[in-house]
C-alpha positions in Angstrom: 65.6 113.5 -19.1 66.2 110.7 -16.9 65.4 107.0 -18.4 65.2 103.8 -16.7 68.4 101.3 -16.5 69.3 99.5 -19.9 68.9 96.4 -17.8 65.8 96.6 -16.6 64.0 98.7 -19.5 65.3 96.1 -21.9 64.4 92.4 -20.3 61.8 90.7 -21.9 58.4 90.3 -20.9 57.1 87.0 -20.6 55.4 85.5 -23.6 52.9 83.7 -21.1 52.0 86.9 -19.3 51.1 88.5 -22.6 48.9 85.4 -23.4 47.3 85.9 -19.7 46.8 89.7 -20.7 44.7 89.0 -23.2 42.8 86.0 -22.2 41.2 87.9 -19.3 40.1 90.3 -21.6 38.1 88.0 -23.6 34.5 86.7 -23.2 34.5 83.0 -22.2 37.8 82.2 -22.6 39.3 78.8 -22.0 42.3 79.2 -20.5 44.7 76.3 -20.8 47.9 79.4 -20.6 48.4 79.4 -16.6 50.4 77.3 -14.8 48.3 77.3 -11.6 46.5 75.0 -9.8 42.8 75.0 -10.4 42.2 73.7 -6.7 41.8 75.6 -3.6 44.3 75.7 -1.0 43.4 72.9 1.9 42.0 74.3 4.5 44.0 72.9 7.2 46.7 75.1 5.6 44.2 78.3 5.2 43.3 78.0 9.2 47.1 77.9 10.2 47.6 81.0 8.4 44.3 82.4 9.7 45.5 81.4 13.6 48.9 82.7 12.9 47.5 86.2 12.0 45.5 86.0 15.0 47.8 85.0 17.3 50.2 87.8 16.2 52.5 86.5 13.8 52.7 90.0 11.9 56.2 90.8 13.1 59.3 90.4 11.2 61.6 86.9 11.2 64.6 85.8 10.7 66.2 86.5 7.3 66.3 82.3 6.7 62.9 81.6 7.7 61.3 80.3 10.7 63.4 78.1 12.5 60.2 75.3 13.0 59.6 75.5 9.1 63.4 75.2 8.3 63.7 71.4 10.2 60.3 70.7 9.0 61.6 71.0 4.9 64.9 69.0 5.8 62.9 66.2 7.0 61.1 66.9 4.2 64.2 66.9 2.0 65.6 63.5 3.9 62.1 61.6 2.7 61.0 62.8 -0.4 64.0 64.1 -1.7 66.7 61.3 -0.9 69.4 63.4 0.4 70.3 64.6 3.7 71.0 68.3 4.9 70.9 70.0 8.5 68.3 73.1 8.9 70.7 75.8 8.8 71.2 74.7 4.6 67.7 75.5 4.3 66.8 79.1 3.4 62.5 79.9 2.9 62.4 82.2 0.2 59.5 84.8 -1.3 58.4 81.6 -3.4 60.2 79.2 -5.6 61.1 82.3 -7.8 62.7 84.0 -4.7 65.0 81.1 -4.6 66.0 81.5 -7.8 67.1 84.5 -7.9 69.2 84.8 -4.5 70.8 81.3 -6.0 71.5 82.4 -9.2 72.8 86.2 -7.3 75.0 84.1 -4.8 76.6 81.7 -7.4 77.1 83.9 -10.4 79.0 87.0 -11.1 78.1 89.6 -13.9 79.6 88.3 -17.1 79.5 85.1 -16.0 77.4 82.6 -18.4 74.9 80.6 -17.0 73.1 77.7 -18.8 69.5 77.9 -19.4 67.2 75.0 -20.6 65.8 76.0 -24.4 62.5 75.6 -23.6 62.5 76.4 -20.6 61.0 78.7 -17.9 61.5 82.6 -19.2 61.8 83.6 -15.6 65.3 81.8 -15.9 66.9 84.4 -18.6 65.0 87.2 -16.9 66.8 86.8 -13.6 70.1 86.1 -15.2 69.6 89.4 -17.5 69.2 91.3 -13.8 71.8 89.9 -12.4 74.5 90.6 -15.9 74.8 87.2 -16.2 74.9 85.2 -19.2 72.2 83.4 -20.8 73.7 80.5 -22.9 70.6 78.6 -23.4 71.2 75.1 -24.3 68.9 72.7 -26.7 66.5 70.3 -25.4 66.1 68.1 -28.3 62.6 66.5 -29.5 65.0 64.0 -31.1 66.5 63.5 -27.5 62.9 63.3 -26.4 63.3 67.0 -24.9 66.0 65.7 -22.4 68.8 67.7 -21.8 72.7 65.8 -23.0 75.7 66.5 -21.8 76.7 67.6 -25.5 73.7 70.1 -25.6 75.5 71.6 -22.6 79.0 71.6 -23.8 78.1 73.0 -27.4 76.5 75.7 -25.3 79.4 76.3 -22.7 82.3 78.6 -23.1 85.5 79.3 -20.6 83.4 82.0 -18.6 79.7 79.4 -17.9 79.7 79.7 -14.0 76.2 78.5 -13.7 74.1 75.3 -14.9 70.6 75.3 -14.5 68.2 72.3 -14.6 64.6 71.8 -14.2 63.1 68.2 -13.6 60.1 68.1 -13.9 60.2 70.2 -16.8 58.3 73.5 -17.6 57.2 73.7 -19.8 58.1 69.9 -21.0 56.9 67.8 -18.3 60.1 65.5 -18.8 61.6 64.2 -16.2 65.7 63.8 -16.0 66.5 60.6 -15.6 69.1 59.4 -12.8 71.4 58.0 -15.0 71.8 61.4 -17.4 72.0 63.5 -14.1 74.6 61.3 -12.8 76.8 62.5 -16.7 75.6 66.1 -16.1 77.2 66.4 -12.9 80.4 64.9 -13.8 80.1 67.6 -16.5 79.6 70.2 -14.1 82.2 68.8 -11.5 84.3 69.5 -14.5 83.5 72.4 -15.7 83.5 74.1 -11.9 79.7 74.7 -12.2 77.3 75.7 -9.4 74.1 74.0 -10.7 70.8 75.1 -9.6 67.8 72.1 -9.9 65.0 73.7 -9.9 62.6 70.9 -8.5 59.5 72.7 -7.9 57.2 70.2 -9.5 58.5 67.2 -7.1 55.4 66.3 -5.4 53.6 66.4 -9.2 55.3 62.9 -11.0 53.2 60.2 -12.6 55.8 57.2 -12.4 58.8 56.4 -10.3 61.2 57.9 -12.2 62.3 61.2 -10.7 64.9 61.7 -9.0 66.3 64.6 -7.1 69.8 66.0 -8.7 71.8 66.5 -5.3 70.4 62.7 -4.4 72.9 61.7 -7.2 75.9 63.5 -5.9 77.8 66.7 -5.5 75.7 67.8 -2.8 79.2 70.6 -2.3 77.5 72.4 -5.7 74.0 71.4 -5.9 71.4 74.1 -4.9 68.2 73.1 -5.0 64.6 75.0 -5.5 61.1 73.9 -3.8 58.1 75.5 -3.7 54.9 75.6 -1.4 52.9 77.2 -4.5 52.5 74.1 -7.0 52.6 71.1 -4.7 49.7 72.9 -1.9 48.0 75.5 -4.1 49.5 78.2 -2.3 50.8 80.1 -5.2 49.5 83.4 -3.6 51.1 82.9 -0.1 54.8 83.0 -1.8 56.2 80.9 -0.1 60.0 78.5 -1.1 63.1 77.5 -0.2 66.8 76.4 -1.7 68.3 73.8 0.2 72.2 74.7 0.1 76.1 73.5 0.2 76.6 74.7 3.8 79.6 77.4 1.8 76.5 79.1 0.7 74.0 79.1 3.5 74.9 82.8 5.1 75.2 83.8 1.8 71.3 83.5 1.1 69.8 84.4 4.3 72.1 87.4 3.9 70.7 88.2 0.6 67.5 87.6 1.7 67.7 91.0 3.9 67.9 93.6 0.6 65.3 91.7 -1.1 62.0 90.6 0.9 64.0 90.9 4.3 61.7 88.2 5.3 59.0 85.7 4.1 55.7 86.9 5.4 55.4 85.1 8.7 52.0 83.9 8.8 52.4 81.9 5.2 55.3 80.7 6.8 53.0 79.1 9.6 50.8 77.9 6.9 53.9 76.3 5.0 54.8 74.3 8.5 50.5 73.1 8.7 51.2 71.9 5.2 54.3 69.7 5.6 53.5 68.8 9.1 49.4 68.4 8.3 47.7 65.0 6.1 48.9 65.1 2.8 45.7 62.8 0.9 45.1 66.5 -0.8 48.5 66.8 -2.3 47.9 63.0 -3.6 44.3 64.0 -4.8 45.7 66.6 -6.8 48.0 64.6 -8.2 45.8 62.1 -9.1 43.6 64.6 -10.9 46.9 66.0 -13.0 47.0 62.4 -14.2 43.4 61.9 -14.7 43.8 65.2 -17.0 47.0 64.0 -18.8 45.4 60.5 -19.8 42.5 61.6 -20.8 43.7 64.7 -23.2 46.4 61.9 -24.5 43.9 60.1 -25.4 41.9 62.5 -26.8 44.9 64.1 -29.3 45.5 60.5 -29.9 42.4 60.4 -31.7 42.5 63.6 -33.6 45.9 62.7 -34.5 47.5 65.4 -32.8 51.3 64.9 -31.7 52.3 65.8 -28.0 55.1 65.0 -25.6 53.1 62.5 -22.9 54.2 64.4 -19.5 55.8 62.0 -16.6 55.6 65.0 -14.2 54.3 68.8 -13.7 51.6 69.6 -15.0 51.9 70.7 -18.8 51.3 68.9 -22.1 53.8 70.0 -24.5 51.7 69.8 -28.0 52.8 70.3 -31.8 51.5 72.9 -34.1 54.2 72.7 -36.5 51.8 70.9 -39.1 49.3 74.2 -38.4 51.5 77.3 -38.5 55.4 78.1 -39.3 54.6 80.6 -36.1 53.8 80.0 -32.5 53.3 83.2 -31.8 50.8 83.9 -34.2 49.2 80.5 -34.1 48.5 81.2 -29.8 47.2 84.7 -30.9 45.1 84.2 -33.4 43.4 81.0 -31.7 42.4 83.2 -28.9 41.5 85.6 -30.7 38.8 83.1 -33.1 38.8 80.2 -30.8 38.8 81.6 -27.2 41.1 79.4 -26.2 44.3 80.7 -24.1 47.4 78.4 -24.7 51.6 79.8 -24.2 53.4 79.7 -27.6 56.1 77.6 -27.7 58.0 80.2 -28.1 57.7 81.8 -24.5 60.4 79.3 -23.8 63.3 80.2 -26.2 63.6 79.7 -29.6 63.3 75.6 -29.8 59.8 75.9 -28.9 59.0 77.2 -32.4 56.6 74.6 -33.4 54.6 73.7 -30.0 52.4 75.0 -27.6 52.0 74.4 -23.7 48.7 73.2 -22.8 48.0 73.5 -18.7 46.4 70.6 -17.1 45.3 72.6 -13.8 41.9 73.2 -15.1 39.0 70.7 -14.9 38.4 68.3 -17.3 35.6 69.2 -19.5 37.4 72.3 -20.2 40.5 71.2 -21.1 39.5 68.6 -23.2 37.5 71.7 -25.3 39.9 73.4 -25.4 42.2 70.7 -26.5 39.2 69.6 -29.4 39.0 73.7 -30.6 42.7 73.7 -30.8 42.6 70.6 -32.9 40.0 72.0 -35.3 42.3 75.2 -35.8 44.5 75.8 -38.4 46.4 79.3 -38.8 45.8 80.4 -42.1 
């Protein structure tokens, strides 16, 4: 009897999906487990999309992306991001995910190790698993206030790591790397003869002045970098990203694109051009709220002496439960299932979560901060 492939059969699910699973299923759940945001999409961006329909942008384009789109996110890059690229390094990918995984396909070959952030993502050892690569996850520290260290990296490295991955701002942390430590992780990586793949999908989502892009610091020649439409415009449903490339790789990921999505839907694309080229008060509104939500829950746990990791960017508090259960797991199950309250085990994100949770912010405020007080009230047991 035929079976499916080892490879696919046998990659993990992820832990927040099964948390999502469940919370739908129950009555008046608070759900503090999604990391979406709980705003509409403007509507400038909504009409674009509408008009491009209209006006018959249903066809196919090219494997890369719009052409508009693609100048559009390296002015874009140039401004916010602090580095300087030409359009033809940009690729617009099937979301920031899509990104991902053509990066990690283009720079990696089976066997190779790549070097995951532990917590991090799950997405990032799912890809890797479909790809053979790797996963060497390496520890993010609560000593090291969840930052990754060039030590952390090298215990974690062997002769055959290809690939470095970082995140900044962190999910499911909410840390942001600082200049200065990506400035010692690239020298590590320049090293090491790593392709390093920032994942940078929370840019637009910072609370201080204190992030920085990684190819901004240097070695633009190995520095991919992921951005998404999805967190920063509430467009998660339009999948819609990009990776902004070393020129060495740029026909390498539109040509990828082709067995893969072939193309980003072309009307999204429109409505990713509305939202760069459009006002951008929403995007600060947005952001405002996040931090609205973050100060006020701090304060709150504060209060009911509850430790957390204060977030300086995305939009995630990172909270402890070690005091409450030896199991985040259980602990995220069991206070759904008595407390109605939808939170991702610590777990989700590799093994040195054990001992947190990840609250979301991108729900309103009265809501979270219910949450937050039933979670405070609940100990496994």
């Amino acid at each position: 009897m035929s079976v499916p492939a080892a490879t696919a059969a046998t990659m993990p699910r992820s832990g927040i999906r099964e948390v999502m699973d469940l919370a739908w299923a129950t009555p008046d759940c608070i759900h503090l487990e999604v990391g979406e945001p709980s705003f509409p999409t403007p509507a400038h961006i909504v009409e674009a999309v509408a008009d491009a329909v209209r006006t018959g942008w249903t066809k196919y384009v090219p494997n890369a992306g719009i052409g508009e789109l693609r100048t559009a996110l390296a002015e874009k890059i140039a401004v916010h991001n602090g580095f300087t690229v030409s359009p033809d390094q940009v690729i617009v990918t099937s979301g920031g995910i899509g990104a991902l995984f053509t990066a990690m396909l283009a720079a990696g070959e089976p066997g190779q190790g790549v070097l995951i952030p532990d917590p991090g993502w799950p997405n990032f050892a799912m890809i890797a698993q479909l790809h053979g690569l790797r996963a060497q996850p390496y520890h993010l520290r609560a000593e090291d206030g969840f930052l990754p260290t060039v030590e952390a990296l090298a215990a974690a490295a062997d002769a055959g790591t290809r690939v470095l991955i970082l995140n900044s701002p962190s999910n499911p942390l909410g840390t942001i790397t600082p200049a200065g430590r990506l400035r010692d992780i690239l020298r590590f990586a320049a090293e090491r003869d790593l392709w390093v793949i920032s994942d940078e999908c929370y840019d637009a989502i910072t609370f201080d002045d204190t992030w920085t892009s990684t190819a901004a610091v240097g070695e633009q020649d190995r520095v991919i970098t992921v951005g998404t439409f999805s967190k920063t415009y509430a467009m998660t449903g339009m999948r819609v990203g990009y990776a902004v490339v070393p020129p060495v790789l740029s026909p390498v990921l539109a040509k990828l694109q082709e067995p893969t999505v072939a193309c980003v839907n072309a009307a999204a694309q429109r409505g990713a051009l509305a939202a760069l080229r459009g006002p951008q008060d929403e995007v600060r509104r947005m952001r405002d709220a996040y931090r609205e939500r973050r100060d006020a829950l701090a304060a709150l746990l504060d209060r009911l002496g509850v430790r957390y990791i204060r977030p300086a960017g995305a939009f995630y508090m990172w909270v402890e439960i070690a005091d409450r259960a030896d199991d985040a797991h259980t602990f995220a199950m069991e206070l759904l299932r008595k407390r109605a309250v939808a939170v991702a085990p610590g777990t989700a994100f590799g093994a040195s979560g054990e001992g947190w949770v990840r609250l979301s912010l991108a729900t309103d405020l009265d809501t979270l901060l219910e949450g937050a007080r039933r979670l405070a009230d609940f100990t496994l047991g």
